[in-house]
C-alpha positions in Angstrom: 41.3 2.4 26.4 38.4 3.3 24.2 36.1 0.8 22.6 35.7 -0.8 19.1 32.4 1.5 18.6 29.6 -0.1 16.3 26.7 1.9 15.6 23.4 -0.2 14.4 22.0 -3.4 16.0 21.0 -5.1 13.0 22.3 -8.4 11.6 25.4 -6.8 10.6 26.0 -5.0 14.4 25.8 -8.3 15.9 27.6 -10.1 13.8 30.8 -8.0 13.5 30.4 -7.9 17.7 30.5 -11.9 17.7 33.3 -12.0 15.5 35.6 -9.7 17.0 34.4 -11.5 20.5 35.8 -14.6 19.0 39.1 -13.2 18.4 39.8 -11.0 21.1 37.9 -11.8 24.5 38.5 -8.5 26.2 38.5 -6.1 23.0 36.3 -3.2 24.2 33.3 -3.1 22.7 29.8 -0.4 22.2 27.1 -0.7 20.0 24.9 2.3 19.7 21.5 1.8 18.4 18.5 3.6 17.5 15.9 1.2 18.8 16.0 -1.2 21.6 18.8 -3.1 20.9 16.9 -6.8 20.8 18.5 -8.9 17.3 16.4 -10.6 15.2 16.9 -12.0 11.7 15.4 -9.5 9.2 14.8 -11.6 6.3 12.2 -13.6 8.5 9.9 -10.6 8.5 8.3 -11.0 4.9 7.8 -14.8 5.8 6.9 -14.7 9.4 3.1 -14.9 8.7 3.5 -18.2 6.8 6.0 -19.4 9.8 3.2 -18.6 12.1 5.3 -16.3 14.2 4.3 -13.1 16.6 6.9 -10.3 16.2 7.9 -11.1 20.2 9.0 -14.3 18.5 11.4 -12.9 16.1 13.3 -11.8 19.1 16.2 -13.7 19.1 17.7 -12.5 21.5 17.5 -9.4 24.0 19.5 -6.5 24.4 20.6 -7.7 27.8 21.4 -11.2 26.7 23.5 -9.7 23.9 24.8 -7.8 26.6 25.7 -10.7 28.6 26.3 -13.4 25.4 29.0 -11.1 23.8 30.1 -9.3 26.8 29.4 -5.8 25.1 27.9 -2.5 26.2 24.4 -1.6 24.1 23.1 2.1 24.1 19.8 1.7 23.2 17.5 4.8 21.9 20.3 6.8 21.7 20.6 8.7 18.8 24.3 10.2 17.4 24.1 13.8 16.0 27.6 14.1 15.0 31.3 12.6 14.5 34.4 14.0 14.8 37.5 12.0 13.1 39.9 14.5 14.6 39.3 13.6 17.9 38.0 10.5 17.7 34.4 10.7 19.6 30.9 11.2 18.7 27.9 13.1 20.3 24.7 11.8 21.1 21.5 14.0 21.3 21.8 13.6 24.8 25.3 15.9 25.2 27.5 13.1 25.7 30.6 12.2 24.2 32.0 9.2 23.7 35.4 8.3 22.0 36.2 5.5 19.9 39.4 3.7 18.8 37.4 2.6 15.5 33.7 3.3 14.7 31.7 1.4 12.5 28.1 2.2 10.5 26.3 -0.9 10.2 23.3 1.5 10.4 21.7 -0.4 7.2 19.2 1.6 4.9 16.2 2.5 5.3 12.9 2.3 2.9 12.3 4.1 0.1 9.5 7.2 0.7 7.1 7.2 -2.6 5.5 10.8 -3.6 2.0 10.2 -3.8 -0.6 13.1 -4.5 -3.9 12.1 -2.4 -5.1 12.2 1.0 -3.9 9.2 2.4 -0.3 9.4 1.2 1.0 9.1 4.8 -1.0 5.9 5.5 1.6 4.1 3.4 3.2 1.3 5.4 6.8 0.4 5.3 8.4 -2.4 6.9 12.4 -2.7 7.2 12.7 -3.2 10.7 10.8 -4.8 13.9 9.0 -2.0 15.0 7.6 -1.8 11.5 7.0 -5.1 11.2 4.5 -4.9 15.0 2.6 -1.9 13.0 1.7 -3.9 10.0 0.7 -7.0 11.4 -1.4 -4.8 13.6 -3.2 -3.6 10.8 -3.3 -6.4 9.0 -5.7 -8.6 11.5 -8.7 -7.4 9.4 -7.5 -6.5 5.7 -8.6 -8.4 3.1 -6.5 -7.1 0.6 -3.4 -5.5 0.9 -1.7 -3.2 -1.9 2.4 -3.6 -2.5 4.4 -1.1 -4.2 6.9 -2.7 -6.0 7.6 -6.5 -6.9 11.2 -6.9 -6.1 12.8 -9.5 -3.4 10.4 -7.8 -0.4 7.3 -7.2 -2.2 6.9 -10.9 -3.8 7.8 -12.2 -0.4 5.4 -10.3 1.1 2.8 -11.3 -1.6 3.6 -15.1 -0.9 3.8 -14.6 2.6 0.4 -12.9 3.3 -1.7 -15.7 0.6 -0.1 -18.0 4.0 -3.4 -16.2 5.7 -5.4 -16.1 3.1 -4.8 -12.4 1.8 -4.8 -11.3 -1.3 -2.3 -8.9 -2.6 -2.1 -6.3 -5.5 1.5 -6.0 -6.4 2.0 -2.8 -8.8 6.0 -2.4 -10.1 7.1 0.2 -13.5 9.1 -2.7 -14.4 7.4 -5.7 -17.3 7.7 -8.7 -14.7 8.6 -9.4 -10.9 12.4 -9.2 -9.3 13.1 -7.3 -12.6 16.9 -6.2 -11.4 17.2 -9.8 -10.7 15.8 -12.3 -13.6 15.8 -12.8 -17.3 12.3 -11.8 -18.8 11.3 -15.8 -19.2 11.8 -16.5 -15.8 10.4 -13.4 -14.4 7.1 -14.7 -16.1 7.8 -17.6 -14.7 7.1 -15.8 -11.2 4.7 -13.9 -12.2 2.9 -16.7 -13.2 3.1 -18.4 -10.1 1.7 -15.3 -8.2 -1.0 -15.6 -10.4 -2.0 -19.3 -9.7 -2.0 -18.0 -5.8 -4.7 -15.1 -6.2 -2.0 -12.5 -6.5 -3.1 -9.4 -9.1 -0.8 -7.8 -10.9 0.0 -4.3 -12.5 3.6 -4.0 -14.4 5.7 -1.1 -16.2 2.8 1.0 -13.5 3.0 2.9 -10.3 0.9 4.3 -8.1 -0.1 8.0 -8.6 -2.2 9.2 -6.3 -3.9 7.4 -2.9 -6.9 8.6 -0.8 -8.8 7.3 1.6 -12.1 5.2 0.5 -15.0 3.6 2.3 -13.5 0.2 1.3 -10.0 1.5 2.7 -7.7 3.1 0.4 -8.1 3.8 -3.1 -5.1 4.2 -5.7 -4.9 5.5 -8.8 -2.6 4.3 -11.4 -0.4 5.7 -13.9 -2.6 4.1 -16.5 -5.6 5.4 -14.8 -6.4 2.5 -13.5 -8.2 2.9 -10.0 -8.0 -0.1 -7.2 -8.8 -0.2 -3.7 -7.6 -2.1 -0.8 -7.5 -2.6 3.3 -3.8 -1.2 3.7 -0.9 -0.3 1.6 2.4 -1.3 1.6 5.9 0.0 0.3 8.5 -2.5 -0.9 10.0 0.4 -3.6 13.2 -0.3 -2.8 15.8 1.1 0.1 18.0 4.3 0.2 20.7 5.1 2.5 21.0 8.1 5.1 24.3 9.8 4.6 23.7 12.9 7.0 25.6 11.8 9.4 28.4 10.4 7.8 28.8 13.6 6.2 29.0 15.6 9.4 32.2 13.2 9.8 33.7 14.3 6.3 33.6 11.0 4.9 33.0 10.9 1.5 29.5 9.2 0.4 27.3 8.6 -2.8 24.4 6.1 -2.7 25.9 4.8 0.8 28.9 5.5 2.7 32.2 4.9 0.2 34.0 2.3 1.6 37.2 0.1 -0.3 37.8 -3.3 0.2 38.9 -3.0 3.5 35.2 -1.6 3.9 37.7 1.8 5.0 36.1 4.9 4.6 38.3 8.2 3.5 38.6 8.7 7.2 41.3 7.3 9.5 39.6 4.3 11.9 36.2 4.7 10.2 34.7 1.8 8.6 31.1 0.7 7.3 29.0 -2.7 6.0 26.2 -4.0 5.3 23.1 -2.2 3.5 25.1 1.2 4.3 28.0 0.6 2.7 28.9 1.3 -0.9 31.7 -1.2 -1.4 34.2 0.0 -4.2 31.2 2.1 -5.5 28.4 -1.0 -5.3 25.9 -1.5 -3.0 25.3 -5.1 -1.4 22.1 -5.1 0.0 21.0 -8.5 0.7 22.0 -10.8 3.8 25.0 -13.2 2.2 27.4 -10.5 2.3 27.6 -9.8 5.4 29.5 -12.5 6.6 32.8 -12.2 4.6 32.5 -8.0 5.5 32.5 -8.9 9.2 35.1 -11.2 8.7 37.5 -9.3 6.7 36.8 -6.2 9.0 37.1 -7.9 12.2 40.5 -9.2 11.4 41.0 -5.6 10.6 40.0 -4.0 13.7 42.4 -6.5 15.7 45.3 -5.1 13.6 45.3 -7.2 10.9 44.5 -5.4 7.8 42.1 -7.8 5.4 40.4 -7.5 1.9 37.0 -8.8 1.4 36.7 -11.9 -0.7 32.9 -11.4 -2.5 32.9 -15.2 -4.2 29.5 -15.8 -5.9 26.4 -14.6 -3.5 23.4 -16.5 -5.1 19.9 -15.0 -3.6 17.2 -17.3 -2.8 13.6 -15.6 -2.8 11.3 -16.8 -0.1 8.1 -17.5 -2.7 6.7 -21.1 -2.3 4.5 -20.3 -5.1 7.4 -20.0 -7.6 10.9 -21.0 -5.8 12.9 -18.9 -7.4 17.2 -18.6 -7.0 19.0 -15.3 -8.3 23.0 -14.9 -9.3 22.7 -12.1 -11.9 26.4 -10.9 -13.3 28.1 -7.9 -12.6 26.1 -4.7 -14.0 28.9 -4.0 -16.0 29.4 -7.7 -17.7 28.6 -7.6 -20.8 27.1 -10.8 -22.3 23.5 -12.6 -22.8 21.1 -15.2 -21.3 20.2 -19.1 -22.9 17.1 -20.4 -20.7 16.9 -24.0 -20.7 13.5 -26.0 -18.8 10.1 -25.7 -19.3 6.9 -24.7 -17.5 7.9 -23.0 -14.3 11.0 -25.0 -14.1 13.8 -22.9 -15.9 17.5 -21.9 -15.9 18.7 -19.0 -17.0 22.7 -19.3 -18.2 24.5 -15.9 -18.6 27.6 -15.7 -20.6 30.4 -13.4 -21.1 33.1 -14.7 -23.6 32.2 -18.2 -23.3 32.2 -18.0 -19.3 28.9 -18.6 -16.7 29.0 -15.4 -15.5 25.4 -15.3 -13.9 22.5 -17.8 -13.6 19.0 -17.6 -12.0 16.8 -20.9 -12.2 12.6 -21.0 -11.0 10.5 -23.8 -9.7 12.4 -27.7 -9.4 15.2 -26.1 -11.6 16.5 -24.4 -7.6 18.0 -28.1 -7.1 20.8 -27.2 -9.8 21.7 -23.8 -8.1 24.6 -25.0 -5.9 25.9 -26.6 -9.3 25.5 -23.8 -10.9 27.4 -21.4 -8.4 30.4 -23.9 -8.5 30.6 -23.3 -12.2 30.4 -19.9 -12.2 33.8 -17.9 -13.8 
């Protein structure tokens, strides 16, 4: 019989394998992954530094003990070219083909590419997986002063997470404040403040233009001709997902692979989550929904058809400086914000028609997040 085929060995691989395992002990089941196959915990990479760990101790566990904990098959380095619903099988670069009773993308996103005139453009570091990760902190033994592109979840970590070693950072965003997508303008200053107070410059509603090398490192030039130099530079501009080969499949895709409630795609027995999937036409890219997606699509993949259940998914941001929690409404709720607090220590209330409908708070004002969740509509 063929197997439950997963491809990906991220958080959301891993976690969809445990949960069908703990259903079904003899289900059949393959992941098929890119890299070696070892889990770790992604979030922990833009605060490893401050946790004092080594990227070998990320490792949670290795591809073999996967093997063995789950009682699954791992293809590591193996990479699929195409997929063919009709039959039922996909073909790796290597010639083989392998069938599948249901195959699932959990093959996450991968990090925004910036277009930088310069000659140093391709020295732009990006780091959304382990390998990644080993790179940077490679090159970050000696730097001094590290550059971020963009001042969203990743890059304020990042910020936070390097002061740990006594780095500075340089965090330039086109947005007015930090986590922008996230916060009301008051508590966004609120961060930005507290990046401040730990050495951290920053350069809003900017990019960087143009980045060549310098005898100091890098130098970059600003949109508002600005020009700042630096040991290394990082990208934190966001993630985009890789459709190609989803498409080879026909299944229909936009900003990530289209996927209903039953995280179904157009195709029969074809299925995605996590940072790859565009859920009812939204993208979910941070680590709380991931467990009600593998859930719902385990039960799924045992024969029992089930919806996903997104309650309220606050995000907490990993910036000691400022702590900062995050619920922000639905894009297309229409309502406003009341902040309440003072100093660093804020909530932000978002209503729609008389109903909490969002809420982010910053500094001691975090204690009231799990109150606030339980009140939202």
């Amino acid at each position: 019989m063929s197997p439950i085929v997963i491809l990906g060995a991220g958080h959301a691989a891993y976690s969809l394998a445990r949960e069908i395992r703990r259903h079904d002990k003899n289900a059949g089941i393959t992941l098929i992954t890119r890299d070696s196959g070892d889990s770790y915990y992604k979030p922990n990479l833009s605060k490893a530094l401050a946790m004092g760990k080594t990227p070998a101790q990320l490792v949670l566990k290795t591809r073999p003990e996967q093997e063995t904990a789950l009682n699954i098959s791992v293809q590591p380095e193996q990479r699929v070219t195409a997929i063919n619903p009709a039959t039922q099988s996909l073909s790796l670069a290597t010639g083989e083909n392998i069938e599948y009773a249901a195959l699932v993308f959990a093959t996450g996103a991968e990090s925004r590419r910036l277009a930088l005139a310069g000659n140093a453009s391709d020295a732009v570091l990006h780091v959304n997986d382990l390998d990644e990760y080993r790179r940077f902190v490679e090159r970050s033994q000696a730097a001094k002063k590290v550059l971020i592109m963009g001042a969203g979840l990743v890059g304020c970590e990042f910020a936070n997470d390097l002061h740990s070693q006594g780095i500075t950072s340089l965090l330039v965003d086109p947005a007015a404040y930090p986590l922008a997508t996230l916060l009301p303008n008051a508590l966004g200053e609120a961060l930005e403040k507290g990046l401040s107070q730990i050495g951290c410059q920053q350069f809003y509603s900017n990019h960087v233009t143009e980045l060549n090398t310098h005898k100091y490192g890098y130098q970059a030039k600003l949109a508002n001709g600005e020009v700042v130099t630096a040991d290394l530079v990082l990208s934190a501009a966001g993630l985009s997902v890789d459709t190609t080969l989803a498409e080879t499949g026909g299944i229909e895709c936009g900003r990530g692979i289209r996927v209903n409630s039953q995280l179904a795609t157009n195709q029969p027995n074809i299925y995605a989550l996590g940072d790859c999937a565009e859920i009812n036409g939204q993208l979910r890219p941070f680590i709380a929904p991931i467990l009600p997606s593998v859930k719902a699509l385990a039960q799924s993949l045992l024969g029992n058809p089930s919806r996903i259940d997104f309650g309220p998914m606050p995000v907490t941001v990993k910036t000691p400086c400022c702590p900062t929690v995050a619920c922000p409404p639905n894009a297309k709720v229409e309502g406003e914000w009341q902040i309440n607090g003072e100093a660093g220590d804020l909530i932000a209330r978002h209503f729609s028609n008389g109903q909490l409908t969002g809420f982010a708070c910053t500094g001691k004002a975090t204690a009231e997040a799990k109150t606030l969740q339980a009140e939202l509509a």
